[in-house]
PDB file with one MODEL, atoms N, CA, C and O in Angstrom:
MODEL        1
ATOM      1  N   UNK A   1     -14.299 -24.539 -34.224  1.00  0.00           N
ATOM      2  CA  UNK A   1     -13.617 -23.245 -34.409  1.00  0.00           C
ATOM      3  C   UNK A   1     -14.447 -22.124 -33.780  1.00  0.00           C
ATOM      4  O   UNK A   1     -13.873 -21.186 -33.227  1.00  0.00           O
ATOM      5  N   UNK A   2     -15.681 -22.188 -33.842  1.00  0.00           N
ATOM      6  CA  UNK A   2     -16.729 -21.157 -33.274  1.00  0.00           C
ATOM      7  C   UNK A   2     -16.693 -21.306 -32.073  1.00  0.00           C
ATOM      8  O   UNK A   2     -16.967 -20.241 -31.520  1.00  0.00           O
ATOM      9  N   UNK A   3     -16.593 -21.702 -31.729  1.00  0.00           N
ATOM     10  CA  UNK A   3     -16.616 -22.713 -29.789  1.00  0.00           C
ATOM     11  C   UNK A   3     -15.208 -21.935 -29.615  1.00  0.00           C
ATOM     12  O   UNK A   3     -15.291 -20.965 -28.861  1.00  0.00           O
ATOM     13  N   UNK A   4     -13.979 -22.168 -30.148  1.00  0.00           N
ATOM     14  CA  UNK A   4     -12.970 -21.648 -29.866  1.00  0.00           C
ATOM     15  C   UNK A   4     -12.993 -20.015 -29.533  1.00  0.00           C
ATOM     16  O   UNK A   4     -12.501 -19.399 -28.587  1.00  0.00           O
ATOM     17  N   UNK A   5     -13.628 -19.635 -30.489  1.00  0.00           N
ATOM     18  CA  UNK A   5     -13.631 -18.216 -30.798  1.00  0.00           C
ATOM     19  C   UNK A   5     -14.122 -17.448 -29.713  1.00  0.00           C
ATOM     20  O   UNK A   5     -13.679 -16.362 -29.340  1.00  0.00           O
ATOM     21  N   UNK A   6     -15.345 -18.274 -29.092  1.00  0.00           N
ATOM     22  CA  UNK A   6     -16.231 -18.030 -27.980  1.00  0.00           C
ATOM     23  C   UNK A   6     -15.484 -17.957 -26.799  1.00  0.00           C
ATOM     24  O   UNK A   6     -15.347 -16.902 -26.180  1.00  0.00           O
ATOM     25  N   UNK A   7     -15.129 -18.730 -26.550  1.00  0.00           N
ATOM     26  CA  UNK A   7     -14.202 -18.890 -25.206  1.00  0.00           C
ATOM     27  C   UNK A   7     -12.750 -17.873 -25.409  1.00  0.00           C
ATOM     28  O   UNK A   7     -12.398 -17.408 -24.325  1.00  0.00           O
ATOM     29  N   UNK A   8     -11.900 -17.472 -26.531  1.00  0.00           N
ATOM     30  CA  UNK A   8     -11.053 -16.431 -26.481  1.00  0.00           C
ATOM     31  C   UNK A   8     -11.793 -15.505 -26.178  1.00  0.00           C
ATOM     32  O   UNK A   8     -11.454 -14.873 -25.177  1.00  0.00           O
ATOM     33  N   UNK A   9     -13.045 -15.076 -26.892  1.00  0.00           N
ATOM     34  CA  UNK A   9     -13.503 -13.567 -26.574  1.00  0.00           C
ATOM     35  C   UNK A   9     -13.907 -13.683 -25.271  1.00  0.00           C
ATOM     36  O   UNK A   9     -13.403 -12.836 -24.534  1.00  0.00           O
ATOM     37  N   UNK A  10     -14.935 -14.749 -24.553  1.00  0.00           N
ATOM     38  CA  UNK A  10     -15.115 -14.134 -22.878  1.00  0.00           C
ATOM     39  C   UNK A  10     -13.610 -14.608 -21.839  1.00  0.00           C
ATOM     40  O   UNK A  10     -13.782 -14.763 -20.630  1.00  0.00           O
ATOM     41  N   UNK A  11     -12.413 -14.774 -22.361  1.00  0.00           N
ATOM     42  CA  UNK A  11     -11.383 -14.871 -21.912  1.00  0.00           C
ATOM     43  C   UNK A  11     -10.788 -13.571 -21.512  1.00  0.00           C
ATOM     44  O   UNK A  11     -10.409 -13.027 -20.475  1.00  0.00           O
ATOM     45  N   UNK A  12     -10.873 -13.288 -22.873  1.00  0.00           N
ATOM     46  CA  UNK A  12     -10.321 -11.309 -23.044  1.00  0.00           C
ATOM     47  C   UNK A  12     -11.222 -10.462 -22.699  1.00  0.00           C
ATOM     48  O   UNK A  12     -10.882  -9.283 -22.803  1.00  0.00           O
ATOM     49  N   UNK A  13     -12.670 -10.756 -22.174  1.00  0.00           N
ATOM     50  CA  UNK A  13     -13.271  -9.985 -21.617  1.00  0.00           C
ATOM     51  C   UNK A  13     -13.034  -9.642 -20.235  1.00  0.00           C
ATOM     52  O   UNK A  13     -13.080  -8.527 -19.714  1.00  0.00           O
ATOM     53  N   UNK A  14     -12.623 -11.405 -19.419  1.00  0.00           N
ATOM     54  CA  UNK A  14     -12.404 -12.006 -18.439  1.00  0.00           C
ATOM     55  C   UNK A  14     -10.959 -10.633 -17.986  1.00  0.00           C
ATOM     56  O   UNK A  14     -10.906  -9.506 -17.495  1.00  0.00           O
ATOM     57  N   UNK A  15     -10.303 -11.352 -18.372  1.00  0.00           N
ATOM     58  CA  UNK A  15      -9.079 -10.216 -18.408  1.00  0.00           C
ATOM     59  C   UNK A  15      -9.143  -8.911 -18.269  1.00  0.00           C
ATOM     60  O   UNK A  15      -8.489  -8.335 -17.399  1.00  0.00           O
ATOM     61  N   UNK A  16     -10.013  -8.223 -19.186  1.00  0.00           N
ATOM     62  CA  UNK A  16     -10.085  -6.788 -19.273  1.00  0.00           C
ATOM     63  C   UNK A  16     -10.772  -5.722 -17.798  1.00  0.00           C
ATOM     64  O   UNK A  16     -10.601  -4.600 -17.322  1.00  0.00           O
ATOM     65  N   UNK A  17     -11.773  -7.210 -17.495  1.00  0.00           N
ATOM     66  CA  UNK A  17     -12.211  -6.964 -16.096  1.00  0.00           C
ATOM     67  C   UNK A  17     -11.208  -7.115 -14.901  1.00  0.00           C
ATOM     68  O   UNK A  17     -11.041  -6.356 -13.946  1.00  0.00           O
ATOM     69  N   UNK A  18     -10.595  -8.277 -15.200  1.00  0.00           N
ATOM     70  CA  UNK A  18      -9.821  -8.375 -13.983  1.00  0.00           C
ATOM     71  C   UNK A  18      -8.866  -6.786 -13.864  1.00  0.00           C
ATOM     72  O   UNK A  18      -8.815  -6.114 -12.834  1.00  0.00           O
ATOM     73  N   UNK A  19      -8.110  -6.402 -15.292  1.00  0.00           N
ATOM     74  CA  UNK A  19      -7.669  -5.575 -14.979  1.00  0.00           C
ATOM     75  C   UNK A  19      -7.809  -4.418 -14.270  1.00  0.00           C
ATOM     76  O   UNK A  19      -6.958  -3.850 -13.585  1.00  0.00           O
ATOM     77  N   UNK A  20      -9.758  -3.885 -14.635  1.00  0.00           N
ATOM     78  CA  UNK A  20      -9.922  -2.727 -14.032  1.00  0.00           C
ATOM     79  C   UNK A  20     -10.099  -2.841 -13.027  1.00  0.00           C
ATOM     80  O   UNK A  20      -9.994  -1.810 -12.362  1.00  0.00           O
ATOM     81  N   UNK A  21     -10.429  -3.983 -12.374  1.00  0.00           N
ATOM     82  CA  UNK A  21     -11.320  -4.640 -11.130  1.00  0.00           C
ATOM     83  C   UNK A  21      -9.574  -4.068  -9.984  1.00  0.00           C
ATOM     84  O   UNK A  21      -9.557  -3.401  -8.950  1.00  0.00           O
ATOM     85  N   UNK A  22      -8.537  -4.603 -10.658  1.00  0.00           N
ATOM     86  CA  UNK A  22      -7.266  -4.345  -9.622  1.00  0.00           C
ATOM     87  C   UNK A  22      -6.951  -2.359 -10.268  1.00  0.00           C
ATOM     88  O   UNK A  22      -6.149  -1.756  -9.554  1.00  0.00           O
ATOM     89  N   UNK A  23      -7.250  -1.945 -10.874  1.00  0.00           N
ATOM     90  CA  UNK A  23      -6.715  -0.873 -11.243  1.00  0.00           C
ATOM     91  C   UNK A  23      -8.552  -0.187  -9.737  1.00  0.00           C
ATOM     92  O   UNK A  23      -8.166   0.511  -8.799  1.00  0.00           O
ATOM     93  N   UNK A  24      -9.416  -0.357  -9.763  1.00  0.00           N
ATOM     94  CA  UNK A  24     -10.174   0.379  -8.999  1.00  0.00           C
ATOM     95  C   UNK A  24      -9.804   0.093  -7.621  1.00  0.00           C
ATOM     96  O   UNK A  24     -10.099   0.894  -6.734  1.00  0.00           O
ATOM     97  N   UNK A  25      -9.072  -1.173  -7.332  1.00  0.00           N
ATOM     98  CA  UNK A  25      -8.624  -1.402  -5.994  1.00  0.00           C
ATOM     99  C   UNK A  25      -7.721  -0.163  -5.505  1.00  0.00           C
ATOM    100  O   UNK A  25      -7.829   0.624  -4.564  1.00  0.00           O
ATOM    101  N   UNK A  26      -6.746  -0.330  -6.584  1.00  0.00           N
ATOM    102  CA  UNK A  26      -5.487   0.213  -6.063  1.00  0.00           C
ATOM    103  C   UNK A  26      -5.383   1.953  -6.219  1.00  0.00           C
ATOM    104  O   UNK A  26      -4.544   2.700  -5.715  1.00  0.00           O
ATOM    105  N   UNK A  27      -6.758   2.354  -7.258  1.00  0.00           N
ATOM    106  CA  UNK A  27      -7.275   3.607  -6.779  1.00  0.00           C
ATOM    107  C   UNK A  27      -7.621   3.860  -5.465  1.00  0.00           C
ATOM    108  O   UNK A  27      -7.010   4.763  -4.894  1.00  0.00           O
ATOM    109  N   UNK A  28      -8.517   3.220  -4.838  1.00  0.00           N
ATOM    110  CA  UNK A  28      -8.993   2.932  -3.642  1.00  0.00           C
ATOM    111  C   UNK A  28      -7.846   2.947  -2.748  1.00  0.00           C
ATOM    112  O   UNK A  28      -7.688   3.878  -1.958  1.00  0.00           O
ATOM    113  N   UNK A  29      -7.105   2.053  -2.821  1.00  0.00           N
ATOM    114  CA  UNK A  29      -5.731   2.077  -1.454  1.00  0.00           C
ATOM    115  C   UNK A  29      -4.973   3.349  -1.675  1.00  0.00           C
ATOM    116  O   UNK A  29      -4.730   3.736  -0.532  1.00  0.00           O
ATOM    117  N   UNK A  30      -4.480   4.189  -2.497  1.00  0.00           N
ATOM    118  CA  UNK A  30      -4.195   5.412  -2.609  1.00  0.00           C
ATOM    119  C   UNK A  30      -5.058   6.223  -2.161  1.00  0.00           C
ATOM    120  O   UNK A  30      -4.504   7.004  -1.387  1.00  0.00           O
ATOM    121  N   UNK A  31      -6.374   6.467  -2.288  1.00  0.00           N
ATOM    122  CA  UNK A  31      -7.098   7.247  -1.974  1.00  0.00           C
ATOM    123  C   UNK A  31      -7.593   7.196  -0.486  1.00  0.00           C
ATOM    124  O   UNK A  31      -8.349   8.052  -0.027  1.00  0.00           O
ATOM    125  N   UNK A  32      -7.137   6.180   0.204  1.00  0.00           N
ATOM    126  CA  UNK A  32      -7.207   5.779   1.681  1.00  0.00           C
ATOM    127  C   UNK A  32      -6.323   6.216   2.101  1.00  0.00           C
ATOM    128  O   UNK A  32      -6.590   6.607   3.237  1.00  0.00           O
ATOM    129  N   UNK A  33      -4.996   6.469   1.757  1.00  0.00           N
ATOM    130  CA  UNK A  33      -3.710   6.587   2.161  1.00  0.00           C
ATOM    131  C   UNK A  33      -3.354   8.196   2.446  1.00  0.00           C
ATOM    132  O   UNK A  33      -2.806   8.742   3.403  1.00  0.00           O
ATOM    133  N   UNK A  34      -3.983   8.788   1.021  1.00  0.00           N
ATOM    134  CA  UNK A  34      -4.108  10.315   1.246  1.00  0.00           C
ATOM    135  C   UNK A  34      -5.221  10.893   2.150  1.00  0.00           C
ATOM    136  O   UNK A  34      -5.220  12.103   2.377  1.00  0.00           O
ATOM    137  N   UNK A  35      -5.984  10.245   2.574  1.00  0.00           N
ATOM    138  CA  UNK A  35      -6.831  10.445   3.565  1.00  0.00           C
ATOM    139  C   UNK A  35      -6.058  10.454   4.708  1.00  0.00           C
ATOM    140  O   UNK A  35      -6.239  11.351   5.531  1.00  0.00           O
ATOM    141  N   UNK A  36      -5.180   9.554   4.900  1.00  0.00           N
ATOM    142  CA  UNK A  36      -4.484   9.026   6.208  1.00  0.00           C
ATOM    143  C   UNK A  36      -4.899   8.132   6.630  1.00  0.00           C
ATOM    144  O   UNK A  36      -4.271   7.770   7.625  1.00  0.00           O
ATOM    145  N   UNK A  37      -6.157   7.185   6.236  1.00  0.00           N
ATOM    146  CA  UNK A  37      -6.401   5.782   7.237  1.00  0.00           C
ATOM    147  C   UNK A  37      -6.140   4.950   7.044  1.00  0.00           C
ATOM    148  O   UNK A  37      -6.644   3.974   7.600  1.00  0.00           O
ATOM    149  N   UNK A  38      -4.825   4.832   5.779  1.00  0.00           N
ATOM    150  CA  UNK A  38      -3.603   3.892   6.250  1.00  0.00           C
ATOM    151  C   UNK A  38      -2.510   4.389   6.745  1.00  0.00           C
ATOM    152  O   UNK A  38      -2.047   5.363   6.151  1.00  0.00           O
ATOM    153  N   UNK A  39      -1.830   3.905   7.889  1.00  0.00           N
ATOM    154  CA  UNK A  39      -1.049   4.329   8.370  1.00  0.00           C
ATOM    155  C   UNK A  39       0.667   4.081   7.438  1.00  0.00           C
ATOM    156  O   UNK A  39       1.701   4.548   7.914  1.00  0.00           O
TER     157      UNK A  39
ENDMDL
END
């Protein structure tokens, strides 16, 4: 059960990163865009 517990929490950590990890991307591609050096 402890073993279980372990692996949900760095799961949902896992996750929480991935999320910001695509939320700083896609800051980034907006912020390229208003620059203009995406066309």
């Amino acid at each position: 059960i402890h073993k279980l517990y372990t692996s949900e929490k760095l799961n949902n950590l896992f996750n929480l990163l991935l999320v910001l990890f695509q939320n700083i991307i896609i800051l980034n591609l907006i912020s390229l865009y208003k620059m203009g050096l995406i066309p």
